[in-house]
N, C-alpha and C positions, 0 to 999 in steps of 0.2 A: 504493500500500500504506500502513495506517494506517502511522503514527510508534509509536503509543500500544497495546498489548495487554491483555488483562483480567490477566494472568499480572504485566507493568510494573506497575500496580495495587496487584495483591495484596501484592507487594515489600515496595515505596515504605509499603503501610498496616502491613505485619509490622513495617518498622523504626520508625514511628513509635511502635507498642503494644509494641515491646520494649525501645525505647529505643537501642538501638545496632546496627551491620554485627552485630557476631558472636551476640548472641542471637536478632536474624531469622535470621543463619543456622544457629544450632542448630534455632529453632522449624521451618523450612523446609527442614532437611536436606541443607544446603550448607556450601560453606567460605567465610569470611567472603571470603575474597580473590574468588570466585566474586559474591558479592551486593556487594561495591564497584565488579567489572568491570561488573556489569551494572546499577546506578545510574548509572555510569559513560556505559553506552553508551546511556539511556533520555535521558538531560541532553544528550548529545550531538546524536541524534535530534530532540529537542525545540526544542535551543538555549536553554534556560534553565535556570537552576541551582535543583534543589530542594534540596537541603540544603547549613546552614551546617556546615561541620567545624570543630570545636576540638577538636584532638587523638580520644582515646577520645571525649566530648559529642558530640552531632548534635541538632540540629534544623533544623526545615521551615521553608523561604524561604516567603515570603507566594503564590510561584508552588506550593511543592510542598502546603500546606494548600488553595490554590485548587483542585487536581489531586484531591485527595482528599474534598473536600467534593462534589466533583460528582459523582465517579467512584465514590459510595457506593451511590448508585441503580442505577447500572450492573451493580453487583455482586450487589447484594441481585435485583434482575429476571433474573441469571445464576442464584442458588443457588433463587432460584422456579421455574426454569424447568427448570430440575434435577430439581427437588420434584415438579412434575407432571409430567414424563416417567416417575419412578419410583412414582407415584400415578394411571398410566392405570390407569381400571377394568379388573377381574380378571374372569373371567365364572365363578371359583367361589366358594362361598360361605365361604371362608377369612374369618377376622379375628384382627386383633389391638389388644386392647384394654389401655392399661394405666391404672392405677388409683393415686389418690395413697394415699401410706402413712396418710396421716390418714383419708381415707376408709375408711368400715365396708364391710369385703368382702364379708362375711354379708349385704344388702342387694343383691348382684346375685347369689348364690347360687343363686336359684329362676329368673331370668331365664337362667342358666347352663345348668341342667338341659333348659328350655323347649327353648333353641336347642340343644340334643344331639338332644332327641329330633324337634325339626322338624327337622334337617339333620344325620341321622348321620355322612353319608360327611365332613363338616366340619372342617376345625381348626381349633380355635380357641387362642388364644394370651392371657392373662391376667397381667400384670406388674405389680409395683410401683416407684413413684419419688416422690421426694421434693422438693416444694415445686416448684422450677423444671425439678428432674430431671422432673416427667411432660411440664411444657412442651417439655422439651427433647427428646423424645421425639418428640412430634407434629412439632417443626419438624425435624428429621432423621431422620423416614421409618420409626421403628423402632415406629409407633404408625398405625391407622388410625382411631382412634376414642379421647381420653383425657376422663378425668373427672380434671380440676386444680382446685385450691384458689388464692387469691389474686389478685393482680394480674396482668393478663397481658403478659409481655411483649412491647415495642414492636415487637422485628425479627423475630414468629410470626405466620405470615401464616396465619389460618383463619379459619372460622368457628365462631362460638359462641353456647352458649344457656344461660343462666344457671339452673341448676336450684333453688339456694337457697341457704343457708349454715351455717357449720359453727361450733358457740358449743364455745367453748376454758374449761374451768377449772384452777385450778393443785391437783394433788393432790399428795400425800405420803402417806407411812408413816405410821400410825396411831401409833408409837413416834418420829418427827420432831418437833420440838422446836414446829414449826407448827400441829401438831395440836392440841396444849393450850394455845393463848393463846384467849384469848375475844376480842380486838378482831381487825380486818384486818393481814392481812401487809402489811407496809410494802415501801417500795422498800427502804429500807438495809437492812432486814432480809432479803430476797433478793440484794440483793448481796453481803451477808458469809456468803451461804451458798451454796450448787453447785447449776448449773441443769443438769439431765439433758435432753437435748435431743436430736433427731433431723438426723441431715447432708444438707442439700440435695443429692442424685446428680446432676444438672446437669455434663454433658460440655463446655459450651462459652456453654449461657448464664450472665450472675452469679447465682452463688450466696446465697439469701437466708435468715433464720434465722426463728424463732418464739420467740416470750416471753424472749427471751434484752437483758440490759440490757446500756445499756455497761460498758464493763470490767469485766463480772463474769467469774466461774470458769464454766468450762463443764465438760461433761460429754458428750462426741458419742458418739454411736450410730447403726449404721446401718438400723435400725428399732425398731417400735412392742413388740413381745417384748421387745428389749433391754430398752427403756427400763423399761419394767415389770417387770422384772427386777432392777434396780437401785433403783427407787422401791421396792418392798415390800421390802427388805431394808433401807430405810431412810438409803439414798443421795440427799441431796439434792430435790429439787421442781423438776417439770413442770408443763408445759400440754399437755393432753391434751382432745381430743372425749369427753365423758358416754359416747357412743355404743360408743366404744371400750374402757370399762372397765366395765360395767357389775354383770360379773361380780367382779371386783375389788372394788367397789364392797357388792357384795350379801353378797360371803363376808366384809368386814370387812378385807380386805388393803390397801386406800388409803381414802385418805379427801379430800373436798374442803374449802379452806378460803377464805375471803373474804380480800380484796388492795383495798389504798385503793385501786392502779390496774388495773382489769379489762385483760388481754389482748382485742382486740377480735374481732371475728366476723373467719370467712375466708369469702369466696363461693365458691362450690361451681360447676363450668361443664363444661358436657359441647363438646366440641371439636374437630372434626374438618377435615381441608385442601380447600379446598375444588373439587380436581375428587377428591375420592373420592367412589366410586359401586360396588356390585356389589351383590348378593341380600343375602350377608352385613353388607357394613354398614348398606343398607336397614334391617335387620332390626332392626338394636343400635340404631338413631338410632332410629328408629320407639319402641322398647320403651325405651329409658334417657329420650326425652322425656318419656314419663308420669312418670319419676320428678319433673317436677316437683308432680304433684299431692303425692308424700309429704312433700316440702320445703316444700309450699305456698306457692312464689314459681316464678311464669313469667317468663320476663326475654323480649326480642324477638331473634330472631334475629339478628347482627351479624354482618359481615363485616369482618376486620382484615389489612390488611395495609400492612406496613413500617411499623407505630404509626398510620395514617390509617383507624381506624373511621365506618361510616359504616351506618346499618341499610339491611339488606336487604329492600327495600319489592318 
């Protein structure tokens, strides 16, 4: 019988990412006396000592960091093999698709309708999430198909096809103090003022921001309505997609203004795990791939997992 369990593992990594017995055992739902017995009886098992005690302090002996750098793959090839058991093909034509906040919704609208009326008896399911929140979606099951914006996280195992990218301007209230300077917004000059921004929803991957500088004043919101809510009343400056304000834009309610330092583009990537398979996702992969003609960028298809991309020839 092993010595070693995937359960030993997950312990040993809780207490390193908590830092101490009693907040693994809050994260883990035990009593610290419980998660010392059983470090306790994993060291014994093993015969070598993974952590050093001083008092409350703990850290990892060169055996217990040894233990955990190996025992990472192990876990990561556990929570995939998780992932494709709960992502065996469906044989109806369900889906669930979710959609980052930055992305213009209005753009699969018609695609929406298409798929209602090819597949009435259908459901379909349509969400929004934020920055890492859509990634975090895909990689916990709660998504069969996302269109995410940015970098993609190392420990999301899918595949992706880069549709094109999303160009960010910083607007404000037409009554904002930004609005009437004729030169660019400076850096000092957003920092001494309030950045109105959007909160990454991300469950368990890091959480990452947009246009927000160090140590400036923030402003979180948990979507794109807020934010513009707050912008036309003359709260502060955003970085927002054209695509997204447009109407704002037209009726005179925000306005954009030039920055010595541009906010940069985000990639735009349609993304899905890669044993999903049924009519329905067919259907969506099929139809959101043309969107790269409106992006007018094709990217090649990639397959990622545990941060080891490699294209899928």
């Amino acid at each position: 019988m092993s010595r070693l369990s995937l359960d030993a593992i997950r312990v040993i990594s809780t207490i390193k990412s908590t830092g101490s017995f009693s907040m693994a055992a809050e994260a883990l739902h035990k009593t610290p006396s419980a998660i010392s017995y059983r470090v306790s009886n994993i060291e014994n098992k093993l015969c070598v000592k993974l952590f050093h005690r001083n008092g409350p302090m703990i850290t990892l002996t060169d055996e217990g960091e040894f233990l955990l750098q190996e025992g990472a793959w192990i876990l990561n090839a556990v929570e995939d093999l998780e992932s494709r058991v709960r992502n065996i093909p469906k044989l109806d034509n369900n889906i669930r698709i979710v959609v980052d906040k930055f992305f213009p919704l209005e753009t699969l609208t018609q695609d929406i309708r298409d798929y209602i009326g090819h597949n009435p008896n259908a459901n379909i399911s349509v969400q929004r999430e934020a920055l890492n929140g859509t990634w975090d979606a895909l990689k916990n099951n709660r998504a069969d198909l996302v269109i995410a914006i940015g970098q993609i996280p190392d420990s999301v195992q899918a595949k992706t096809l880069m549709l094109g990218k999303l160009e960010f301007v910083l607007c404000v209230s037409p009554s904002h103090p930004f609005a009437a300077q004729k030169q660019a917004v400076s850096k000092n000059q957003r920092i001494n003022d309030i950045v109105v921004a959007i909160a990454d929803s991300s469950h368990e991957l890091p959480k990452r921001c947009t246009g927000i500088l160090p140590l400036q004043r923030q402003l979180v919101v948990c979507d794109v309505e807020s934010e513009l809510a707050l912008l036309k009343r003359g709260i502060g400056h955003g970085f927002l997609p054209p695509a997204l304000i447009k109407q704002e834009l037209s009726r005179g309610e925000l306005v954009t203004v030039p920055v010595d330092t541009q906010k940069g583009d985000e990639m735009i990537w349609l993304a899905w795990h890669p044993a999903s398979k049924g009519n329905g996702f067919n259907w969506w992969h099929e139809r959101l791939t043309r969107k790269s003609d409106v992006f007018n960028l094709m990217g090649r298809e990639v397959v990622r997992e545990g941060g080891y991309p490699w294209c899928n020839r």
